[in-house]
VOBA-494967 format. One line per field, with one value per residue (C-alpha): residue in three letters; x negated, y negated, z negated; chain. Coordinates in steps of 0.05 Angstrom, whole numbers, plus 5000, padded with zeros to 4 digits. Layout:
N
guba c(ALA|...)
x c(X|...)
y c(Y|...)
z c(Z|...)
figu c(A|...)
This chain:
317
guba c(UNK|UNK|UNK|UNK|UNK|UNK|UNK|UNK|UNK|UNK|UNK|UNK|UNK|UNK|UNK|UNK|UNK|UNK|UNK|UNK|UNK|UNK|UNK|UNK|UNK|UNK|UNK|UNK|UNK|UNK|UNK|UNK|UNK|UNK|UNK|UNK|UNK|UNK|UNK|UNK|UNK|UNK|UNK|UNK|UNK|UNK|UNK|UNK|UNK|UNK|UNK|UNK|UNK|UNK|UNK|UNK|UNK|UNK|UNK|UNK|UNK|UNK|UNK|UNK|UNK|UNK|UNK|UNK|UNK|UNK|UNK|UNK|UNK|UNK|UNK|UNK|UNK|UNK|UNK|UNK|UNK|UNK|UNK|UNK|UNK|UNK|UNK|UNK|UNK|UNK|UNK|UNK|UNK|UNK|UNK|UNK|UNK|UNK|UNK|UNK|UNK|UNK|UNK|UNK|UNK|UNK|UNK|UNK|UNK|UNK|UNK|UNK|UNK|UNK|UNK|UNK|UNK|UNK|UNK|UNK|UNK|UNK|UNK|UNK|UNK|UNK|UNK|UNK|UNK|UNK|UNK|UNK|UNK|UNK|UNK|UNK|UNK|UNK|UNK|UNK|UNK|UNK|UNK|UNK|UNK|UNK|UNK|UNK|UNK|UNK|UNK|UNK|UNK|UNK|UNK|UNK|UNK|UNK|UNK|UNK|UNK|UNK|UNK|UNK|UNK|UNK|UNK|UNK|UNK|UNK|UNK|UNK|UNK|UNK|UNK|UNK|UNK|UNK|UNK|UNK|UNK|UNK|UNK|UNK|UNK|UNK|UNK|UNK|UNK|UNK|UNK|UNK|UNK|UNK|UNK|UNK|UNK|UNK|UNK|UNK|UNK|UNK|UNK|UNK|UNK|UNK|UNK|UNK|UNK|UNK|UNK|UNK|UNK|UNK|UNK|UNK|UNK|UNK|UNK|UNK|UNK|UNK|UNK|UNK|UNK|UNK|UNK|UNK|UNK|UNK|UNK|UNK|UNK|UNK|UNK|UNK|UNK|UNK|UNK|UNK|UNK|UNK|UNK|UNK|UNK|UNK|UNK|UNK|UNK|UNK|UNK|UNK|UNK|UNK|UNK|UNK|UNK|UNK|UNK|UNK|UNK|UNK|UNK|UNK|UNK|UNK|UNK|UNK|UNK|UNK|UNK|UNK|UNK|UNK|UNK|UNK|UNK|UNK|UNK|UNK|UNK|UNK|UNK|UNK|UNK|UNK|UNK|UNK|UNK|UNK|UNK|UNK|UNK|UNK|UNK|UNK|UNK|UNK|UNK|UNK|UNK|UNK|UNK|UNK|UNK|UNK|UNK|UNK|UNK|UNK|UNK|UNK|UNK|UNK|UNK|UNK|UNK)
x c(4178|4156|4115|4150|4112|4104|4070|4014|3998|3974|3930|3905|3884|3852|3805|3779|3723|3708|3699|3650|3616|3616|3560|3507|3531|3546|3489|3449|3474|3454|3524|3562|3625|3692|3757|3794|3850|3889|3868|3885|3841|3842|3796|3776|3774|3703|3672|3737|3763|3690|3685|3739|3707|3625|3636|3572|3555|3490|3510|3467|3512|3574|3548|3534|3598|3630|3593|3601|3684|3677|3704|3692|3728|3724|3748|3690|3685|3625|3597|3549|3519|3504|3468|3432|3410|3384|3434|3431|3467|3527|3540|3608|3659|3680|3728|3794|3798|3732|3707|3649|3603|3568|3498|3532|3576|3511|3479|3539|3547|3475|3469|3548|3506|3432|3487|3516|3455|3432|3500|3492|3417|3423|3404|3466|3401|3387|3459|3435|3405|3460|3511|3464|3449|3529|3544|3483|3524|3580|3614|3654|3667|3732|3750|3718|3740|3731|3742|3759|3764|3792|3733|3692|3661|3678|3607|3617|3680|3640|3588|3650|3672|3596|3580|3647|3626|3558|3580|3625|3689|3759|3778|3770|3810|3828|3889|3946|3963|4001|3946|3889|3934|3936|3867|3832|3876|3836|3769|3807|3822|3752|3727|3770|3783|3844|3850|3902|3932|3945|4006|4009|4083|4089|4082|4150|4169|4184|4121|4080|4121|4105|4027|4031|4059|4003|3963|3963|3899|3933|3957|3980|3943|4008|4002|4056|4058|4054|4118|4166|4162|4160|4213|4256|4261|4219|4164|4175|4220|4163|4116|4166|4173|4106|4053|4019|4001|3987|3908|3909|3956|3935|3964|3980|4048|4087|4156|4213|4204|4140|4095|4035|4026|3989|4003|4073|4097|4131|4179|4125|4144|4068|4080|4133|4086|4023|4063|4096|4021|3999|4055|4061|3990|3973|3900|3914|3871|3897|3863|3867|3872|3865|3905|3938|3899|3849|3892|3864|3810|3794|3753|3752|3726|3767|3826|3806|3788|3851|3883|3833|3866|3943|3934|3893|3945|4000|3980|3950|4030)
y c(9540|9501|9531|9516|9483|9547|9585|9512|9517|9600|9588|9513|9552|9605|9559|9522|9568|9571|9501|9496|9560|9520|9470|9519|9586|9555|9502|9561|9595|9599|9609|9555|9527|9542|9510|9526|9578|9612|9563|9496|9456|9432|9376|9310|9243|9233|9185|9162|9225|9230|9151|9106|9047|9060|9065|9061|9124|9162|9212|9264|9263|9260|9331|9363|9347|9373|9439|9452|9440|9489|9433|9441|9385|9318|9244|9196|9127|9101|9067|9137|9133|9062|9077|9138|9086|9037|8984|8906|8898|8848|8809|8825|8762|8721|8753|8738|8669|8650|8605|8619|8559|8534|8572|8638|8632|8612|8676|8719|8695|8712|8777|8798|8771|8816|8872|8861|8854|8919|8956|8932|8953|9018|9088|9130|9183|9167|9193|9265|9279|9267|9299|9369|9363|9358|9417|9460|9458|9479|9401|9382|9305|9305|9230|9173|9116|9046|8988|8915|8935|8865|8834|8857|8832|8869|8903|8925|8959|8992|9012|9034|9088|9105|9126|9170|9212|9216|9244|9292|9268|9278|9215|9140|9113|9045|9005|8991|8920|8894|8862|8909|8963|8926|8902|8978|9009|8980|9003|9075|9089|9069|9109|9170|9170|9174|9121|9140|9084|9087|9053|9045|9037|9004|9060|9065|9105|9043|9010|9074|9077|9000|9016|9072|9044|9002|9059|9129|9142|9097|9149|9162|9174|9205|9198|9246|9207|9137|9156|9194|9132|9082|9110|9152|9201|9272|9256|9325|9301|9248|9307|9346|9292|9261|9317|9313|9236|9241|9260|9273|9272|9255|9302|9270|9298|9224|9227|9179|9132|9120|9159|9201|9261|9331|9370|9413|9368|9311|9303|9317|9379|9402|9469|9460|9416|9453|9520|9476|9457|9536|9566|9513|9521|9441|9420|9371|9371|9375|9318|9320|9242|9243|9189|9221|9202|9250|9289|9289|9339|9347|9304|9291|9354|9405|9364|9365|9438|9454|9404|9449|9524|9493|9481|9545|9586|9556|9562|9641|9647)
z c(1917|1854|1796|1723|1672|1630|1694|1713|1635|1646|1707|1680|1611|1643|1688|1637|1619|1700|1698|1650|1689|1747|1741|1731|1769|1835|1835|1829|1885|1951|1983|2015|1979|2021|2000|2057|2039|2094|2136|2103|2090|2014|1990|1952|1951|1935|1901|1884|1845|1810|1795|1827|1788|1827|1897|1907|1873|1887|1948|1921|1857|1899|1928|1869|1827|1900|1891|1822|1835|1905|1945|2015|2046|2035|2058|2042|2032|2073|2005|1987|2059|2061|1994|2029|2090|2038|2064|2031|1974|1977|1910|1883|1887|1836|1781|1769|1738|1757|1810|1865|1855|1924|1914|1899|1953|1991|1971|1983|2058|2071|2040|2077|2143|2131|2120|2189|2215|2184|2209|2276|2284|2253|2295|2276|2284|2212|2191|2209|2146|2118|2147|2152|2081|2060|2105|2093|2029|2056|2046|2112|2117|2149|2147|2127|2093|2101|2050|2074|2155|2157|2137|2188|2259|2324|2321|2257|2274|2331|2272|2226|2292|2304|2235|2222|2291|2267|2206|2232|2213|2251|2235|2196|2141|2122|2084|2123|2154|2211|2241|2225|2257|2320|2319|2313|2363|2423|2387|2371|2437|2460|2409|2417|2345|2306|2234|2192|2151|2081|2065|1986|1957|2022|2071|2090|2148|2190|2170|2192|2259|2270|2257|2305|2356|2380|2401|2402|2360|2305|2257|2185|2123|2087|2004|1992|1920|1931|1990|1939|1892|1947|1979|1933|1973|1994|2044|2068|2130|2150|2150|2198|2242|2240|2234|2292|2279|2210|2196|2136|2068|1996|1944|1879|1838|1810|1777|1813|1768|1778|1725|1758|1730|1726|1788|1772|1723|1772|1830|1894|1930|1928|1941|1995|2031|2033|2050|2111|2135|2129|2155|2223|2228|2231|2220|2160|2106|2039|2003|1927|1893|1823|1786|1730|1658|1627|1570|1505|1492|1569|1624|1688|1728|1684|1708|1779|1770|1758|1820|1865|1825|1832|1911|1916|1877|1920|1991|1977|1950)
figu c(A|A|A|A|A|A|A|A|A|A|A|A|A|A|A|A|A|A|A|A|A|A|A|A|A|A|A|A|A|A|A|A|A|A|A|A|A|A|A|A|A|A|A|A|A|A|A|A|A|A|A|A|A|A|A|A|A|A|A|A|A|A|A|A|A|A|A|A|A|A|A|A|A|A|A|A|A|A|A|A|A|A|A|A|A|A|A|A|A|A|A|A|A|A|A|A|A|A|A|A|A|A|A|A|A|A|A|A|A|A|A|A|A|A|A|A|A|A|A|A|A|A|A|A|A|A|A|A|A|A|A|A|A|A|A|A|A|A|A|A|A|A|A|A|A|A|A|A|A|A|A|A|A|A|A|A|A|A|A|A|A|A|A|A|A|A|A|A|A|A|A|A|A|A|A|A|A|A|A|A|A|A|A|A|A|A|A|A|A|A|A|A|A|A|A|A|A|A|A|A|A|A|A|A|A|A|A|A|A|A|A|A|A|A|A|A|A|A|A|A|A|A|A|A|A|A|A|A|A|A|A|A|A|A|A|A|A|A|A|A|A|A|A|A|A|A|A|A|A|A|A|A|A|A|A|A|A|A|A|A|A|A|A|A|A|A|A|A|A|A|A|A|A|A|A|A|A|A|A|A|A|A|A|A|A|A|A|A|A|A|A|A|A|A|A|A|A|A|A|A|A|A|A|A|A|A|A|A|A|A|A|A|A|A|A|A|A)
């Protein structure tokens, strides 16, 4: 089941007030957001989908724009709690074109090594607030995602497993890579966590076998975008086959040829794919990524109001 362009452009319009409703009405409320509908679980990619440019983006402000959109799961990128622990700051590299001189490079390896430090020392009893102050919101952190995994020391891969339990997450994210795959599987199975690997335009379903097969905690993180384009083909028979070693999917809608797009307007089988996680009953979460430009005369959270009202409308279809 698909919805036509004429029947998205009826339920987008009529959100569009709601959206503007949103910021004040529900962070005014007392009740706890829910975006679970008939018992999938739909979410965000947060801060990405709010900011992807400021990772590091103020975790209170991260919540709110949550609330205000009714989002009630979420994948996370550990950059918010690090801010919330009052982590050290690492300079940012070099551009491109530019060369590190000796003292900034200096600076930069002293600063990455107070932050291990830091990461290594750090009572995960300090993530509690945290975590109770996301879900006495009603905001579930269902995975959590890591940047550069293949930068980092043993203990800080220990920290990286540590601090997704202590949040509450199901399971940790991180790009995919022969070698990283190989290398976390040890520390998932110690951990008794699953990572799901995000494969890109690269995720093919050989290369997410490969990463799989060094451990049975290593897992999928299935863009059902990024695979139609990458592979030309529906990711719906990856899902069937894979679902119980995929954690979680990103739902994007992209043309074949490579255009992203509003949700209903491309090639993705949306609709076919959320009804498929409802109707088997598996516990993947839904996560909306945003990637398709702002049309003219809109902004950001009307757009990702009406991502949240297209997977809504489809999965109580």
């Amino acid at each position: 089941m698909r919805f036509t362009r004429r029947e998205f452009g009826k339920f987008a319009v009529s959100i569009l007030p709601a959206a503007g409703i949103l910021a004040s009405d529900l962070a005014a409320s007392p009740a706890k957001v829910n975006s679970t509908v008939r018992g999938v679980r739909v979410g965000m990619n947060v801060p990405y989908n709010f900011n992807p440019a400021e990772r590091d983006m103020d975790p209170d402000e991260v919540l709110s724009d949550c609330v205000k959109l009714d989002v009630g799961t979420i994948e996370l990128r550990s950059q918010p709690v690090e801010v919330f622990l009052n982590a050290p700051k690492v300079p940012a590299g070099p551009r491109r074109g530019t060369q590190e001189t000796s003292e900034q490079k200096a600076l930069r390896d002293a600063a990455r090594d107070e932050l291990r430090k830091f990461r290594v020392g750090l009572s995960m009893d300090k993530v509690k607030p945290f975590r109770l102050k996301y879900e006495d919101a009603g905001v579930m952190i269902a995975v959590v995602k890591f940047d550069n995994m293949e930068e980092l020391s043993d203990d800080e891969v220990d920290y990286s497993f540590n601090l997704a339990k202590a949040l509450g997450a199901q399971a940790l994210s991180c790009e995919m890579a022969m070698p990283l795959a190989q290398r976390l599987a040890p520390f998932a199975e110690k951990h008794r966590m699953r990572v799901g690997f995000h494969g890109h335009l690269q995720g093919t379903p050989a290369a997410f076998e490969q990463a799989m097969s060094y451990g049975t905690y290593n897992c999928a993180n299935l863009d059902i975008g990024h695979f139609l384009v990458g592979n030309k083909t529906s990711p719906v028979p990856f899902l069937k086959e894979q679902h119980d070693r995929i954690t979680h999917i990103h739902v994007k809608d992209r043309k074949y040829d490579g255009a992203t797009v509003p949700f209903g307007q491309g090639d993705v089988p949306i609709v076919e794919i959320l009804h498929l996680i409802r109707d088997n009953k598996w516990p993947i979460p839904a996560i909306i990524e945003y990637e398709y430009p702002v049309p003219a005369g809109s902004d950001r959270m009307a757009e990702l109001a009406k991502c949240m009202e297209y997977c809504r409308k489809a999965l109580a279809s």
